[in-house]
C-alpha positions in Angstrom: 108.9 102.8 99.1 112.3 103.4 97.9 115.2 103.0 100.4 116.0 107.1 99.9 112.1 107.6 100.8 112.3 106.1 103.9 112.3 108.1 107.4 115.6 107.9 109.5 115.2 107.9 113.4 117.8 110.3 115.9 119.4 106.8 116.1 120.0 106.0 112.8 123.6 106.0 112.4 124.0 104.4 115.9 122.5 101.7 114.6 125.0 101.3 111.6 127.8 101.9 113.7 126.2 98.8 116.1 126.8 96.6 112.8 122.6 96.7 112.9 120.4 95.4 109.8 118.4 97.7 108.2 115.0 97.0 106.5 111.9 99.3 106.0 109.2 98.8 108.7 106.3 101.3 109.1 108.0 103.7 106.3 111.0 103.7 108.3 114.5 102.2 108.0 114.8 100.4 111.1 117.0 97.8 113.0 116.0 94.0 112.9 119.1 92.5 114.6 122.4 93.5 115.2 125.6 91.5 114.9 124.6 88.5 117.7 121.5 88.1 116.0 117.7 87.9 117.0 117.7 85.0 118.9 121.2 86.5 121.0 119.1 89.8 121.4 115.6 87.5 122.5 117.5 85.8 125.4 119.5 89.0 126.5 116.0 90.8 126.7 114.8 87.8 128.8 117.5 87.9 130.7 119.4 91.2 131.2 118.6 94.4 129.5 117.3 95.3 126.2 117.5 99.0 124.8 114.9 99.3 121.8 114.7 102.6 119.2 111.1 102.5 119.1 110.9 105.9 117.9 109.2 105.2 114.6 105.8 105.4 117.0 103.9 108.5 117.4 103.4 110.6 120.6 101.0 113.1 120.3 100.2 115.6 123.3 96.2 116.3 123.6 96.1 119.8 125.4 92.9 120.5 127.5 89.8 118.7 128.7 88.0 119.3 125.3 91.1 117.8 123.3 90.8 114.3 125.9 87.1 114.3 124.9 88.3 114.1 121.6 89.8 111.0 122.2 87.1 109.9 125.0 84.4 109.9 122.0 86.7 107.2 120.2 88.1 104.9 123.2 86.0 102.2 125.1 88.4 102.9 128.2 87.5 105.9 130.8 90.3 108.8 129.5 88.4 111.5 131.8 88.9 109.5 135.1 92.6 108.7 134.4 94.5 109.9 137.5 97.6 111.6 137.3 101.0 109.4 137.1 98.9 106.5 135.5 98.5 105.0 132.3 96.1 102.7 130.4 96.1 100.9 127.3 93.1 101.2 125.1 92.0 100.7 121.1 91.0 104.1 119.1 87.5 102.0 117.3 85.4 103.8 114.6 81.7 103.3 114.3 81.7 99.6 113.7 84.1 99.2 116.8 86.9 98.3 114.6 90.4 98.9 115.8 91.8 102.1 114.0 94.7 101.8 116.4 95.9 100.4 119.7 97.3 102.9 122.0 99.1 104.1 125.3 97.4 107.1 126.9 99.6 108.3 129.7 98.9 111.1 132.3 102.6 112.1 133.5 101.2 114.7 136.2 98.2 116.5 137.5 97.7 118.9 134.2 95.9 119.2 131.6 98.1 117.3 129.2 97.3 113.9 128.3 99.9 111.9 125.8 99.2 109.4 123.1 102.0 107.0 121.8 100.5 105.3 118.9 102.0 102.8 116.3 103.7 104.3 113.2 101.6 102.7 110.9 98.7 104.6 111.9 100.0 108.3 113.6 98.9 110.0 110.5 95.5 108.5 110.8 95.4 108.7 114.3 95.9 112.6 114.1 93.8 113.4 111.4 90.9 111.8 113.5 91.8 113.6 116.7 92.5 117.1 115.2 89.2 116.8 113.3 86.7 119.7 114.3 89.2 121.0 116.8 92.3 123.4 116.3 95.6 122.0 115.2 97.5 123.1 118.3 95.3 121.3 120.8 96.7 118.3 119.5 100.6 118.6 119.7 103.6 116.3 117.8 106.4 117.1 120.1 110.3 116.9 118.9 110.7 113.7 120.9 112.2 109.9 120.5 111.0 107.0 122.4 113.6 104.4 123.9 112.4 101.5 125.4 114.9 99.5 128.1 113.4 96.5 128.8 114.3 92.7 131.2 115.0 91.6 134.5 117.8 93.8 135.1 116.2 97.0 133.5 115.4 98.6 136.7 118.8 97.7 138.0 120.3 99.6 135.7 118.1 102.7 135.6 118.7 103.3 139.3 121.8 104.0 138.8 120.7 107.5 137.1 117.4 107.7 138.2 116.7 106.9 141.6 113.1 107.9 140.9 112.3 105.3 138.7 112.4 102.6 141.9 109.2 104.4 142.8 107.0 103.6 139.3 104.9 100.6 139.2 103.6 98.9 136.2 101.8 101.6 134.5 102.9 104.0 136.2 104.4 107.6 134.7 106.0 110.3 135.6 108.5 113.7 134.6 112.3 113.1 135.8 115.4 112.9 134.7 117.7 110.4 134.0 121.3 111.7 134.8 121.0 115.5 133.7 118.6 114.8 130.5 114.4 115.8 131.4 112.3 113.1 130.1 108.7 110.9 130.5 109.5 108.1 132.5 107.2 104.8 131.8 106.9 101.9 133.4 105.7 99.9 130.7 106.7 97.9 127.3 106.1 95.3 124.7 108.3 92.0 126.0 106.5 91.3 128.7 109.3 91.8 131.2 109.6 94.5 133.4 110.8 97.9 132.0 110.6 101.4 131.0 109.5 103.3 128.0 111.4 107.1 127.9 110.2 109.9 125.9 113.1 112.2 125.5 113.5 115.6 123.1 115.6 114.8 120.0 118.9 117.1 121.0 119.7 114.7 124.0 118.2 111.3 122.3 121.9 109.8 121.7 123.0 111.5 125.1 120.3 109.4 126.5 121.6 106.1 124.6 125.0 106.4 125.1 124.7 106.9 129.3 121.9 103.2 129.5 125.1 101.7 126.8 127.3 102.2 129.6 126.5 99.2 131.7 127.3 95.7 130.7 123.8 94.3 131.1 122.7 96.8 128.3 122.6 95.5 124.6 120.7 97.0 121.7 117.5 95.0 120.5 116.2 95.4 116.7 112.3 94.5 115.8 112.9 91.0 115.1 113.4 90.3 118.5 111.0 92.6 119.5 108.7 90.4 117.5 109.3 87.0 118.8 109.6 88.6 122.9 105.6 90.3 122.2 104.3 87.2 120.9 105.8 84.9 123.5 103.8 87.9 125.7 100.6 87.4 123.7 100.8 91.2 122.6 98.7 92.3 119.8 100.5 93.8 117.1 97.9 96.3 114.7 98.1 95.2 111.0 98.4 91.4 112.4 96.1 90.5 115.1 94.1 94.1 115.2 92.7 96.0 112.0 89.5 98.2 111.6 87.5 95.1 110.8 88.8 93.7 113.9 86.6 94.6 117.2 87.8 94.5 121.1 85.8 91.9 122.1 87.0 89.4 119.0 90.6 90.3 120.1 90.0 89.0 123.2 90.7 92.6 124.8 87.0 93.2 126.7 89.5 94.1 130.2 90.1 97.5 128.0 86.4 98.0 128.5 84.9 100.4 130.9 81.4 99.1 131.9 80.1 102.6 132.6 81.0 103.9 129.3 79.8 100.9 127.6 76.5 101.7 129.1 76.9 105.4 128.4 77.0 104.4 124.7 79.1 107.7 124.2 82.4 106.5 122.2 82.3 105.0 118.5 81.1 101.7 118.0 79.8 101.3 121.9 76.3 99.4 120.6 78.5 96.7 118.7 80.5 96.3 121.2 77.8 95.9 124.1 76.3 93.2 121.4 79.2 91.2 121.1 79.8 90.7 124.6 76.2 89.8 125.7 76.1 87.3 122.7 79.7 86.1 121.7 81.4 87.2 118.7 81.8 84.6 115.9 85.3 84.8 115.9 88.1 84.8 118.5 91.8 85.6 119.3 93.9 82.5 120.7 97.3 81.7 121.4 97.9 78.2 119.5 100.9 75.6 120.4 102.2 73.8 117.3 103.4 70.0 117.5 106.5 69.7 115.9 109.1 72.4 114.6 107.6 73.7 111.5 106.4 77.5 112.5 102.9 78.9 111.0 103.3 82.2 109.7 100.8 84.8 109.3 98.0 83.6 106.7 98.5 79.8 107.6 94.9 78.2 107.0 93.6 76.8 111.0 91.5 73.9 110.9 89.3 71.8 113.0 90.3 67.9 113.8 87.9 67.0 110.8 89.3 69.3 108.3 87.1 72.1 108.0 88.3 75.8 107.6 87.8 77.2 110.9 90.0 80.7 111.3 93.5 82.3 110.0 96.8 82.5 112.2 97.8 86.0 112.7 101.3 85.9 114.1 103.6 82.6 114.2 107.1 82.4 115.0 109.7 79.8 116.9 110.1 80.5 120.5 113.3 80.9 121.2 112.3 81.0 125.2 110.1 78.0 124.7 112.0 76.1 122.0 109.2 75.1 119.8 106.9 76.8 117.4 103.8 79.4 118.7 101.2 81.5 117.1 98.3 83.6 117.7 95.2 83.3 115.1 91.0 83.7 115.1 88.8 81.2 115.0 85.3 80.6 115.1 84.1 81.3 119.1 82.8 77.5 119.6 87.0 76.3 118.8 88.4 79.1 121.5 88.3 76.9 124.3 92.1 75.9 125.8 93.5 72.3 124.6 90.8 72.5 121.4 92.5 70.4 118.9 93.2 72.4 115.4 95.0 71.6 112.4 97.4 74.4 110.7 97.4 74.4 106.8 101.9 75.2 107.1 103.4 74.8 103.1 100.4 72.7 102.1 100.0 70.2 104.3 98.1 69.8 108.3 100.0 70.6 110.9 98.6 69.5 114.3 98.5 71.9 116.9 95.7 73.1 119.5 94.9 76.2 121.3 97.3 77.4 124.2 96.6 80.1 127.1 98.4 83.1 126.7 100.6 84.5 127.3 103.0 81.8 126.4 105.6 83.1 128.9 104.3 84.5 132.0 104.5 88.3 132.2 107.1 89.3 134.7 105.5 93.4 135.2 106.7 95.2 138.5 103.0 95.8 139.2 102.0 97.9 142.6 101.6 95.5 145.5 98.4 95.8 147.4 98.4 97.7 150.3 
């Protein structure tokens, strides 16, 4: 795709005028880094405030009970039962329970709208699925962005416009306003830190932007550091550690799972699914540390200690957090076990490395205390 072919965001000439890099992602032209650089933006997001155009990704609105059993007949998670102010995280699967997508369905209030925000690699997908054998309108593309404020000092600096947003938890949603602009309040993100994703109508996107800009713990973040934050969080990213030949329970994602439903049998793939985790899947997701400096990258060859081929890294980068290389990959169930020694195939020659827990860096979510 030609630079002229590719989609601009509301944002788009903010970013140019934040000295951002541009480069296609998703069919977009999109913000890597901007003038400080990813590993700058990494550590601000770690430590202040990130603010993220994420608005490449799709939200779609599913209006009525028979538009969420649309969706229910495609996701292993209960969409039916989802109470109102909550979200959940789930996979769209098709009949062989592979991964068409990965998810957020959110459930702002008690009516009978449920959002989707799905990655923009897959919206077009996603919708064709859900609108099939049901009228177009029941399943809505709204005029909306999506800006993501994410670290330590996110919810610091929200309070300040939204003194509503000290009441979400982790997961949690809702309709407010920030300042005078309406918009879906999250709780949620991709860094693992705590933060807020915001769906806000086009007309008032930069209005949004430029009132978060105004406090000093507020920087802009492009996707590289979005990259390197989510895989320090041991996030799945679809296209790397997620495809439709990749299932749940291989991903290492059976907590998405509803029980009930999985003994229902009533969503796409359920039988597959129930197989896998009564007998193990052959292959696995796992976090992998790397001795040494020398970063795997996607397609890197993984190894057992005596050689033989054993999986494929999915996602590797450097930690800038950690200081020292991490990746995610699959391997064969019997190697999946925590300090399993591997070798990683990294510009022709072994690299020793072995499998890590994950996340890497502990997941720092303002989750609901128990009462």
């Amino acid at each position: 795709m030609t630079d002229d072919a590719l989609r601009r965001t509301t944002l788009h000439d903010w970013h140019i005028s934040a000295s951002a890099k541009m480069v296609p992602f998703a069919g977009y032209d999109m913000p890597v880094q901007y003038k400080d650089g990813i590993i700058a933006e990494h550590h601000h997001t770690r430590n202040e405030a990130g603010l993220f155009d994420v608005s490449h990704m799709g939200q779609i609105i599913l209006h009525g009970q028979e538009a969420w059993k649309r969706l229910a007949a495609h996701v292993p998670s209960d969409v039916m039962g989802l109470k109102p102010g909550r979200m959940r995280y789930t996979t769209l699967l098709n009949d062989w329970g592979g991964v068409i997508d990965d998810l957020m369905m959110v459930r702002p209030d008690a009516g009978n709208d449920l959002w989707v925000v799905v990655n923009a690699s897959r919206k077009e997908v996603d919708l064709a699925l859900l609108r099939k054998n049901m009228p177009g309108d029941k399943a809505e593309v709204p005029a909306r962005d999506l800006i993501a404020l994410q670290g330590p000092k996110a919810a610091k600096v929200l309070r300040q416009y939204c003194p509503q947003s000290a009441e979400l938890s982790f997961m949690y949603a809702t309709f407010t306003g920030i300042g005078n602009i309406p918009v879906m309040l999250m709780r949620s993100g991709y860094t693992g830190e705590d933060g807020f994703e915001i769906s806000v109508e086009t007309k008032r996107t930069l209005d949004l932007v430029a009132l978060l800009s105004k406090s000093p713990e507020v920087k802009p973040v492009g996707l590289g550091a979005r990259d390197t934050l989510r895989l320090e969080a041991g996030l799945c990213l679809y296209g790397h550690e997620l495809n439709e030949k990749i299932t749940p329970v291989e991903a290492n994602l059976n907590w998405i799972i509803s029980r009930q439903r999985l003994s229902e049998g009533e969503f796409s793939g359920a039988s597959i699914l129930e197989a896998e985790m009564l007998n193990m899947p052959e292959r696995l997701r796992v976090g992998i540390a790397v001795d040494g400096r020398a970063p795997a990258r996607e397609g890197a060859e993984i190894r057992n200690a005596e050689g033989r081929p054993i999986g494929i890294v999915t996602s590797g980068s450097f930690s800038p957090t950690l200081n020292k290389p991490i990746a995610m990959g699959y391997v064969e169930h019997g190697y999946s076990e925590p300090d399993t020694q591997l070798q990683l195939i990294v510009r022709g020659h072994p690299i020793p490395a072995h499998v890590a827990p994950l996340p890497f860096v502990a997941h720092r979510y303002a989750r609901k205390m128990a009462a």
